[in-house]
C-alpha positions as protocol buffer text, in pm:
chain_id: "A"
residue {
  index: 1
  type: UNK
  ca { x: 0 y: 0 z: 0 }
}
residue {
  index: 2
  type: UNK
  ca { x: 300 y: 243 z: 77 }
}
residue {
  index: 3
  type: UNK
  ca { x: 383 y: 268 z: -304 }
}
residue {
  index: 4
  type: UNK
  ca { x: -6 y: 440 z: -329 }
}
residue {
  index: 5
  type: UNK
  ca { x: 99 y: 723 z: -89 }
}
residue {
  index: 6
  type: UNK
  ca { x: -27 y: 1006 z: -60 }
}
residue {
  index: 7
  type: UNK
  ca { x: -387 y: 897 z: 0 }
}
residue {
  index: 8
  type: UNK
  ca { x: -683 y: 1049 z: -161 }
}
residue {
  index: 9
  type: UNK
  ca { x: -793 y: 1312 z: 84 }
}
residue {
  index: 10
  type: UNK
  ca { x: -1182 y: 1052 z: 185 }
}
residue {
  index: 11
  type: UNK
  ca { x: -893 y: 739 z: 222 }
}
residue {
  index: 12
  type: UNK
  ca { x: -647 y: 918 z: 511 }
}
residue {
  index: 13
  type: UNK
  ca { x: -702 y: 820 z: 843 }
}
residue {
  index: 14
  type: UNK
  ca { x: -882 y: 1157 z: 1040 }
}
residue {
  index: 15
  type: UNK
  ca { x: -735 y: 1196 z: 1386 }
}
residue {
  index: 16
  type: UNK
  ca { x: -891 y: 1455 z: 1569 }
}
residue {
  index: 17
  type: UNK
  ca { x: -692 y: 1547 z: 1863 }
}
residue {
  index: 18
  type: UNK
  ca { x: -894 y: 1827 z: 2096 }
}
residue {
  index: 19
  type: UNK
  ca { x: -628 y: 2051 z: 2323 }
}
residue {
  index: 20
  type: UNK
  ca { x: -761 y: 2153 z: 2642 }
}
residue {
  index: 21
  type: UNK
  ca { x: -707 y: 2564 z: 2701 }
}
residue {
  index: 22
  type: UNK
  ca { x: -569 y: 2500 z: 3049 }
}
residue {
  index: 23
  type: UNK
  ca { x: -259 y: 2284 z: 2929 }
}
residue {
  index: 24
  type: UNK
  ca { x: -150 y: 2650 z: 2822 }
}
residue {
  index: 25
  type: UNK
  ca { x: -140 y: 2759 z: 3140 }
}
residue {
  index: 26
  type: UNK
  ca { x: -414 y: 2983 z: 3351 }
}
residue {
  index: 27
  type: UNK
  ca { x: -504 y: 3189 z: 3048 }
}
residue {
  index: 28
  type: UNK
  ca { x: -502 y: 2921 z: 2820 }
}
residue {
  index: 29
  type: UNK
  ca { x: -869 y: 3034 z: 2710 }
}
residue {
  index: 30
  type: UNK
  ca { x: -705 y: 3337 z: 2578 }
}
residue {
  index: 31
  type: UNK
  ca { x: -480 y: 3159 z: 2349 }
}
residue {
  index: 32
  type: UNK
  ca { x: -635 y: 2811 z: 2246 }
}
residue {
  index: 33
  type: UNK
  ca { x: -751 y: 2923 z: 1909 }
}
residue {
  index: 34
  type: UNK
  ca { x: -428 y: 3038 z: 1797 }
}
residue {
  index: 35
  type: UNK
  ca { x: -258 y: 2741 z: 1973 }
}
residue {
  index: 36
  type: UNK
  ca { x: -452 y: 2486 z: 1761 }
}
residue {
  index: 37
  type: UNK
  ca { x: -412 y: 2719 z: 1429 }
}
residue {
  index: 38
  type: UNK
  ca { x: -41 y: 2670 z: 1539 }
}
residue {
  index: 39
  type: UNK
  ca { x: -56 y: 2283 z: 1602 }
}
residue {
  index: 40
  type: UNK
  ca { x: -225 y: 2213 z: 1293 }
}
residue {
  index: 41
  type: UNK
  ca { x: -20 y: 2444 z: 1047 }
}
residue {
  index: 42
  type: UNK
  ca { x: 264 y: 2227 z: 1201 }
}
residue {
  index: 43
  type: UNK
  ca { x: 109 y: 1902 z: 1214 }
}
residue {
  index: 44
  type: UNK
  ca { x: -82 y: 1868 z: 872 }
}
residue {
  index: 45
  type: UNK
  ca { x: 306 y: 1744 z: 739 }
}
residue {
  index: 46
  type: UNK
  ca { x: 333 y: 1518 z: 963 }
}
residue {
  index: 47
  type: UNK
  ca { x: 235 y: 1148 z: 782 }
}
residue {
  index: 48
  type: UNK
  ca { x: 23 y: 1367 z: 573 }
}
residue {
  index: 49
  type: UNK
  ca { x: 39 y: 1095 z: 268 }
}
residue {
  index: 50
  type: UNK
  ca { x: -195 y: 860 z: 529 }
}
residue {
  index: 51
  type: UNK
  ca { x: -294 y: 1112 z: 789 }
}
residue {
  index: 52
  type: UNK
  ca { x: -559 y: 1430 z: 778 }
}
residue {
  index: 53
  type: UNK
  ca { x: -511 y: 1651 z: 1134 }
}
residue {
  index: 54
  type: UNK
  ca { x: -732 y: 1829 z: 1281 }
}
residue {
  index: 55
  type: UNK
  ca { x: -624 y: 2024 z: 1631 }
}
residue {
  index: 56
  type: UNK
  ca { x: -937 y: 2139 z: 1830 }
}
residue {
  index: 57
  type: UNK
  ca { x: -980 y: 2302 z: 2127 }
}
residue {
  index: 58
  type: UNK
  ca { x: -1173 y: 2104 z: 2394 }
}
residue {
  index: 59
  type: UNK
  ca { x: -1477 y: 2263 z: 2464 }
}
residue {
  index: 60
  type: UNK
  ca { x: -1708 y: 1974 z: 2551 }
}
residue {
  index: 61
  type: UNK
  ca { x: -1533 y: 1754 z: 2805 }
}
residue {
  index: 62
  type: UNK
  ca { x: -1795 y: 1475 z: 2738 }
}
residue {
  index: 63
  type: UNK
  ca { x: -1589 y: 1439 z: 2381 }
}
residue {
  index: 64
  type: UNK
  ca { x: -1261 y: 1226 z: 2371 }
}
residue {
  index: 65
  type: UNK
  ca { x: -937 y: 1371 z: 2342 }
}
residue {
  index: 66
  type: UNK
  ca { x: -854 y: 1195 z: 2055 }
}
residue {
  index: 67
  type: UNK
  ca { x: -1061 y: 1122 z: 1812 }
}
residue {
  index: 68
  type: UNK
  ca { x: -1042 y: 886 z: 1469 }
}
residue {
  index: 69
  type: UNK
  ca { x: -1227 y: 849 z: 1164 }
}
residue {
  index: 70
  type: UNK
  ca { x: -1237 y: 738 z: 790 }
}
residue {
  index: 71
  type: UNK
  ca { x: -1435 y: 800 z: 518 }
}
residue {
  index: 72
  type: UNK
  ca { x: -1619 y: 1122 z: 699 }
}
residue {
  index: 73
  type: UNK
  ca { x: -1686 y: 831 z: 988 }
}
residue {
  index: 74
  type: UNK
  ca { x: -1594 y: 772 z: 1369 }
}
residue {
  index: 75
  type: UNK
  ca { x: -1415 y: 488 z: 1391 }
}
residue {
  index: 76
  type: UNK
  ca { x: -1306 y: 270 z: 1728 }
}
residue {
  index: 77
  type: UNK
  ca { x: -894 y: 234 z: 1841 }
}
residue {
  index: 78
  type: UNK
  ca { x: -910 y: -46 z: 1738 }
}
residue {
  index: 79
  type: UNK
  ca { x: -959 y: 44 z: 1353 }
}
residue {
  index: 80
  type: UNK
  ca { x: -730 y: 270 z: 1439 }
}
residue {
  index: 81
  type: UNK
  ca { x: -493 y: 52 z: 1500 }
}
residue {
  index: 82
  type: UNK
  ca { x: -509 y: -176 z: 1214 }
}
residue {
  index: 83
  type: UNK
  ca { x: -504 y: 117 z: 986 }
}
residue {
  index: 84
  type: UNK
  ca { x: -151 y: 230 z: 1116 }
}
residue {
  index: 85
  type: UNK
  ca { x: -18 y: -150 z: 1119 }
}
residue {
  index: 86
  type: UNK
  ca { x: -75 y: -100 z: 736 }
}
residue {
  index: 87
  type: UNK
  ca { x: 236 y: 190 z: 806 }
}
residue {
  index: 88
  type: UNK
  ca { x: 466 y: 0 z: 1031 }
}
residue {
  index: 89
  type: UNK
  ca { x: 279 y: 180 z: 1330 }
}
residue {
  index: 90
  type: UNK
  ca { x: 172 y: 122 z: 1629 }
}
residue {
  index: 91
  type: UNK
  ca { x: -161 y: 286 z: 1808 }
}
residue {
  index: 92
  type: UNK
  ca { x: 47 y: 325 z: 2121 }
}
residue {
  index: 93
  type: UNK
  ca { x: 382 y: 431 z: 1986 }
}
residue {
  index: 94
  type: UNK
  ca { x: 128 y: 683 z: 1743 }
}
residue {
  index: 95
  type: UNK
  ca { x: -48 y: 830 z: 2056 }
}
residue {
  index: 96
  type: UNK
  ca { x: 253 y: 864 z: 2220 }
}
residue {
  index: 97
  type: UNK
  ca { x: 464 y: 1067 z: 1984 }
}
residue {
  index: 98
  type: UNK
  ca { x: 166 y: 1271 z: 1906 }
}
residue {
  index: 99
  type: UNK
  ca { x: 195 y: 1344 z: 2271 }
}
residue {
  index: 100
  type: UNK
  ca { x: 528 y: 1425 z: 2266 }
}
residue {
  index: 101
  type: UNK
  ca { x: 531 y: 1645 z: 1997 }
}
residue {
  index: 102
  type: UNK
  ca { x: 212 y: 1814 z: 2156 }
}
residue {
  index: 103
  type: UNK
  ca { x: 409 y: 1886 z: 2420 }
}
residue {
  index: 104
  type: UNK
  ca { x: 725 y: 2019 z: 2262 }
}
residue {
  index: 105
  type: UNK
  ca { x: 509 y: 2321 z: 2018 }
}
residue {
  index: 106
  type: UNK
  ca { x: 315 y: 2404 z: 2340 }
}
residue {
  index: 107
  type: UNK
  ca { x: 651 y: 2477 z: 2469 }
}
residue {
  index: 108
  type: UNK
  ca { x: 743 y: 2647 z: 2192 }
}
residue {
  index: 109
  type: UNK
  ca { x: 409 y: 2838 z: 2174 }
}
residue {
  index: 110
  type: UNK
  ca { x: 465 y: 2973 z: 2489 }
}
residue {
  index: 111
  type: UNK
  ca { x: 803 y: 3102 z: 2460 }
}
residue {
  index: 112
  type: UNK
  ca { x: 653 y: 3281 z: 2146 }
}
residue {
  index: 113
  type: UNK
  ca { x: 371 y: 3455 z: 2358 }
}
């Protein structure tokens, strides 16, 4: 499948990740929008052949953080996860350098502001 990359846009996985405001500190709220305009400028290159981003900021806690889909549908982790085994990748190891990376432009977000 890897010598079909990129994807048609209805074929790429959707993750949805939603940011809370307050992981950018006590006036998060003031900054979320621009945070997740930030995130997903930098994001959308990331395993763009296979993956379509889209950083959100939490509003409804009742939603999960993280969110997948294909073909305009939710699907379950474990979809998820076969998807990405199609890529070499793990769900874990995915969710977990999402994380990281998360963590490392909120950093540098904040030294910007």
């Amino acid at each position: 499948m890897t010598n079909l990359l990129p994807l048609h846009e209805d074929k790429k996985l959707a993750v949805t990740y939603r940011v809370e405001a307050g992981c950018l500190g006590p006036d998060g709220l003031n900054y979320i929008s621009e945070f997740c305009n930030f995130a997903q400028s930098v994001l959308e290159t990331l395993d763009s052949d296979y993956i379509a981003w889209n950083i959100v900021h939490r509003e409804d806690k009742t939603l999960p953080e993280m969110q997948y889909g294909l073909v305009g549908k939710a699907i379950s982790s474990l979809k998820a996860e076969k998807y990405l085994s199609v890529f070499g990748k793990t769900l874990d190891n995915f969710e977990y350098e999402l994380s990281e990376r998360l963590t490392t432009l909120i950093r540098q977000f904040m030294s910007n502001s």
